[in-house]
C-alpha positions in Angstrom: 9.9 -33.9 41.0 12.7 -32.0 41.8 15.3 -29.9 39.9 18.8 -28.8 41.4 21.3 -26.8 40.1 24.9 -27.7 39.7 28.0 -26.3 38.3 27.6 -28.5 35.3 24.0 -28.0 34.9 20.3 -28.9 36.5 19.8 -32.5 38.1 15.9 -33.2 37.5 15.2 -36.4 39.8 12.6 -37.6 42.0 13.9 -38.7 45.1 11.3 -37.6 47.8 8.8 -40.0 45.4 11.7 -43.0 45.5 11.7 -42.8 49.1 8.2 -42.8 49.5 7.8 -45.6 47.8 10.6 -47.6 48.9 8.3 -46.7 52.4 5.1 -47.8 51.5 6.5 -51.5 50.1 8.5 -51.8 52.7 11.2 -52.6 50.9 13.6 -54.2 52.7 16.9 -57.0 51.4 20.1 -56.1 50.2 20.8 -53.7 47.0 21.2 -54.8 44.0 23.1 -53.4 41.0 21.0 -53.8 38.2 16.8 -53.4 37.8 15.9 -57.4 36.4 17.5 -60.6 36.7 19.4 -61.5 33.6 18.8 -64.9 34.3 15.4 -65.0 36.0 12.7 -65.3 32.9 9.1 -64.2 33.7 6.5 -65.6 32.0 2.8 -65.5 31.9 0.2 -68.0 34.0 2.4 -70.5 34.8 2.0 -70.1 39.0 -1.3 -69.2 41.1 -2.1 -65.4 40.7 -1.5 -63.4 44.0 -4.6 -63.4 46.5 -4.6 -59.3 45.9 -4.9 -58.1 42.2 -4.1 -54.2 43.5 -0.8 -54.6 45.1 0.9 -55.2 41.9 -0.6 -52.8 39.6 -0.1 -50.3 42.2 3.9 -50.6 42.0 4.2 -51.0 38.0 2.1 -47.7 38.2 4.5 -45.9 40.2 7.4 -47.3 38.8 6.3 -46.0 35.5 6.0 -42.8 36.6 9.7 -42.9 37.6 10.4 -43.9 34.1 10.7 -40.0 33.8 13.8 -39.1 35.5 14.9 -43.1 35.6 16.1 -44.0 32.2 17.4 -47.1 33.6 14.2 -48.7 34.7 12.7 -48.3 31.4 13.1 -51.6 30.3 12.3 -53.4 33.9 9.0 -51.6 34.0 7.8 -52.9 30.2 8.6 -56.3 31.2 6.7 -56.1 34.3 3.9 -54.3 32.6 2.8 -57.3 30.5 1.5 -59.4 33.4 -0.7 -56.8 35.1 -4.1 -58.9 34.2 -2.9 -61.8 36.4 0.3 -61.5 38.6 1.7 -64.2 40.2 4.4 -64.1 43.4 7.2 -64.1 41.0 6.2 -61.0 39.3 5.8 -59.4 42.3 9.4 -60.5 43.4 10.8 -59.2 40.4 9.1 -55.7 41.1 10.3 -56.0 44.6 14.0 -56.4 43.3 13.5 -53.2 41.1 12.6 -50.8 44.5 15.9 -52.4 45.9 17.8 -51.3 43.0 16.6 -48.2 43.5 17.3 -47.7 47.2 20.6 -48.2 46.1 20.7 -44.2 44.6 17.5 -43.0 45.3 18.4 -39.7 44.2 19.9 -40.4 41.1 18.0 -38.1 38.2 18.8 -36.5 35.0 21.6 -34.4 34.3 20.8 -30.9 32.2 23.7 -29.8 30.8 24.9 -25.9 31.1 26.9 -26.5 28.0 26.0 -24.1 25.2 25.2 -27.4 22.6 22.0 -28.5 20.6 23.5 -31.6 19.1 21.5 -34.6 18.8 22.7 -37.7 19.6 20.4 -40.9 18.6 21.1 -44.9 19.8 18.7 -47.7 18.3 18.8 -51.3 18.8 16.2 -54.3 19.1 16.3 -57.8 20.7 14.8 -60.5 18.4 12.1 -62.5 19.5 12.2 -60.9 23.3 9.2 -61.9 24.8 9.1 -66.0 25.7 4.9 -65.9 25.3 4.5 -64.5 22.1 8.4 -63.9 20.2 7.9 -60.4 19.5 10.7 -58.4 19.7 11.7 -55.4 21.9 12.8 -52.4 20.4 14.3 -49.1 22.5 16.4 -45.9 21.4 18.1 -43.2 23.4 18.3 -39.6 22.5 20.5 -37.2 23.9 20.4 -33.3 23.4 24.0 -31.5 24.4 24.7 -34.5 26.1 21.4 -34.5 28.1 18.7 -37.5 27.5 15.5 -36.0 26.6 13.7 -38.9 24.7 14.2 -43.1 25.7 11.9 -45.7 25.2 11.5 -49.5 25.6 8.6 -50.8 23.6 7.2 -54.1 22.6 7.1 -54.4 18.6 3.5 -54.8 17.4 3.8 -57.7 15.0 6.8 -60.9 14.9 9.8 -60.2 12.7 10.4 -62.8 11.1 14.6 -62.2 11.6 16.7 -59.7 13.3 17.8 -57.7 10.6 13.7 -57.3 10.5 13.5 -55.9 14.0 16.5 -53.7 13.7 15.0 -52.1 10.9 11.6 -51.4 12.8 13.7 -50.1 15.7 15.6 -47.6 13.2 12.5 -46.6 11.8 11.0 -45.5 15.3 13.6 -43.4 16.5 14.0 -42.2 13.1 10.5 -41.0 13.3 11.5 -39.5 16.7 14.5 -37.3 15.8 11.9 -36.2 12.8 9.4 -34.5 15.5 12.8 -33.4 18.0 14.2 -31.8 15.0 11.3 -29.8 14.0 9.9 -29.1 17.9 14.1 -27.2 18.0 13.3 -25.5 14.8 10.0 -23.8 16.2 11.7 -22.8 19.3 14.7 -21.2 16.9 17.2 -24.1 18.0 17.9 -26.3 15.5 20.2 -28.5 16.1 23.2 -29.2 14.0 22.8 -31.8 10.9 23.3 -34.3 10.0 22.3 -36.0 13.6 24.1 -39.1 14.3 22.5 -42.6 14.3 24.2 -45.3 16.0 23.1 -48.9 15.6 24.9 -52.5 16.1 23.1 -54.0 12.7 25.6 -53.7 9.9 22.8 -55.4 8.0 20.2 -52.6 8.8 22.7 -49.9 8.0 23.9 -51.4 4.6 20.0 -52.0 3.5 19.0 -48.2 4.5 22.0 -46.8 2.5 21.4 -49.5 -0.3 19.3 -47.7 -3.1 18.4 -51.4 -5.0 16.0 -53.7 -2.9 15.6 -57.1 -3.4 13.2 -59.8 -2.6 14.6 -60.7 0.7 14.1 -57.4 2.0 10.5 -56.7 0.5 8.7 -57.6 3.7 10.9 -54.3 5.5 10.5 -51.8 2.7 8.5 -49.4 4.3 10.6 -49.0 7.2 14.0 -48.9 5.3 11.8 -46.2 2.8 11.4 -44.1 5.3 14.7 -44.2 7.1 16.0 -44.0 3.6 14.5 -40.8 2.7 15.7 -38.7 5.8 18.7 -40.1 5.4 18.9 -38.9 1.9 17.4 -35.5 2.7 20.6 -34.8 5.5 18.3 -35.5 8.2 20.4 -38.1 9.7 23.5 -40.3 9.4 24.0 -43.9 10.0 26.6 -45.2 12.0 27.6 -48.6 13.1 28.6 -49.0 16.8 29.9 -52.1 18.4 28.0 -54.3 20.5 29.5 -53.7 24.0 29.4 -49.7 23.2 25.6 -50.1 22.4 23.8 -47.8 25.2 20.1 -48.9 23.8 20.6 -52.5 25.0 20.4 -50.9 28.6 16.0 -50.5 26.9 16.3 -53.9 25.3 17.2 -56.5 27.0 18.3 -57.4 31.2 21.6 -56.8 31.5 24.3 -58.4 34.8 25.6 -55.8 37.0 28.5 -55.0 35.2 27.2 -53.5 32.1 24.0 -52.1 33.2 27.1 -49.9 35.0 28.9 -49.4 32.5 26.3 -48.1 30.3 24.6 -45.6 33.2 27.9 -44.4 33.0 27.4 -43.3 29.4 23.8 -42.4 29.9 24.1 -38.5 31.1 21.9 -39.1 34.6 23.7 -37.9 38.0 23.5 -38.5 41.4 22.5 -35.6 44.3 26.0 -34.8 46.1 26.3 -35.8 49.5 25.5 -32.1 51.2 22.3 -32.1 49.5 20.9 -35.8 50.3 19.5 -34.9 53.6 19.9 -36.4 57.2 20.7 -39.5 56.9 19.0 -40.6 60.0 16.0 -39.0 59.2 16.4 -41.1 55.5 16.1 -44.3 57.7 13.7 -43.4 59.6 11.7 -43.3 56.6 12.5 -46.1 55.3 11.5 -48.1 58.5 7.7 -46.9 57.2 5.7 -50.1 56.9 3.0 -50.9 54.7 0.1 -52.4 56.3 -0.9 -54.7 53.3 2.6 -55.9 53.1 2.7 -56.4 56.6 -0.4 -59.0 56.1 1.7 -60.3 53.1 4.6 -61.6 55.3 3.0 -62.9 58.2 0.7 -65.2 54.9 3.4 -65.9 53.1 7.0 -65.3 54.9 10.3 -64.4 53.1 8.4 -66.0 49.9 8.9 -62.7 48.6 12.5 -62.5 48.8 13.9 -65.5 48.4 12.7 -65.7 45.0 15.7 -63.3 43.8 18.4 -64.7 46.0 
């Protein structure tokens, strides 16, 4: 991991572990603007598994470790993580279309902010019945501190929601939970940040039933989530606002998004690029990427451009 100062503040990135890894899978095909396939659904056990279990787990492991700096492969690496007991060639080439997203910025990282500011920003969102095998739904928030991220996550919910409002609620209630611990973790270290802190979601429905003091019998089976998001709101804690759809940055840990507006939300996200003096030699940048992989190398000559042609 590296850390770089700016004028604006510290990039925090891992490029020298990108490029390595873009060397040992040999990853090779044009770049592509966005991590997943918004039209290419994965599913479990339909096709033969691959003839070598290790190759796979071996790139969702290091992929997730670049879920540190990489906000934006949050959501590619969950859906990738839930076939890691039997992959099959297309999970493989959807891993595979990840590393050539990333050789498109390799050094792209997190931008610290110098600005003097300990405001907390929080995004929540869910995406109903996600996963095609067993329709639970995905939830993910994004936290910013000053205008720095410092907490995302993608997660699969633990039980079916029976609607959407349902799994907004549950999505609220998690990154409710996290501002809880940020809050206090500032407090200890004589930094509180300023309160109320913002909550944006896109449910109007989740919004209305958190402010709502009456329940009623429809929302009985979310009480405990809307209790406790509820009861910070009520103590100042936090404040609930509703953000539009196409201004929603926690879709970017939701759901696979088309070029376009996996853009335009990294643009909102606070992550940073290294500026061209500091990237290095280029040269020297392809001659590492021209590193083969042996095991791949046994891969192609087996199964050809297999590999590839499953994303174009």
């Amino acid at each position: 991991m590296e850390i770089l100062r700016e004028q604006q503040g510290y990039i925090v990135n891992q490029r020298k572990f990108t490029l390595e890894l873009l060397a040992e899978f040999d990853c090779q095909g044009p770049t592509v603007s966005s991590p997943l396939d918004p039209y290419s659904k994965l599913h479990a056990e339909l096709e033969p598994p691959m003839e070598d279990p290790t190759l796979y787990p071996r790139l969702v492991g290091k992929l997730n470790y670049l879920t540190n700096t990489r906000p934006d492969i949050c959501f590619a690496v969950l859906c990738l993580s839930q076939f890691m007991q039997r992959p099959s060639l297309s999970h493989f080439s959807a891993g595979l279309r990840v590393l050539r997203y990333l050789r498109s910025n390799p050094g792209q990282g997190i931008l610290l902010s110098s600005a003097p500011s300990f405001d907390l920003i929080a995004f929540c969102g869910a995406d109903w019945a996600a996963c095609k095998d067993s329709r639970r739904s995905v939830s993910g928030f994004f936290i910013t501190l000053g205008g720095a991220p410092i907490s995302w996550k993608s997660k699969k919910q633990i039980s079916i929601s029976l609607s959407s409002a349902e799994s907004e609620y549950r999505s609220m209630r998690h990154v409710t939970a996290e501002i809880t611990w940020l809050v206090r973790l500032l407090a200890v270290l004589s930094a509180s940040p300023t309160s109320p802190v913002p909550l944006h979601s896109d449910s109007q429905v989740a919004i209305h039933n958190a402010r709502n003091p009456v329940f009623h019998e429809r929302t009985k089976h979310v009480e405990l989530d809307c209790h406790f998001v509820r009861q910070q709101f009520l103590a100042g804690l936090i404040s609930l606002s509703f953000v539009p759809s196409k201004s929603q940055i926690a879709d970017l840990f939701t759901k696979p998004l088309s070029g376009v507006s996996h853009t335009n939300i990294m643009n909102k996200l606070g992550v940073s690029s290294l500026p061209s003096s500091l990237r290095g030699d280029d040269e020297e940048e392809k001659k590492t990427m021209k590193i083969s992989s042996p095991i791949l190398h046994r891969k192609e000559k087996e199964e050809g451009d297999e590999i590839f042609q499953t994303n174009t």
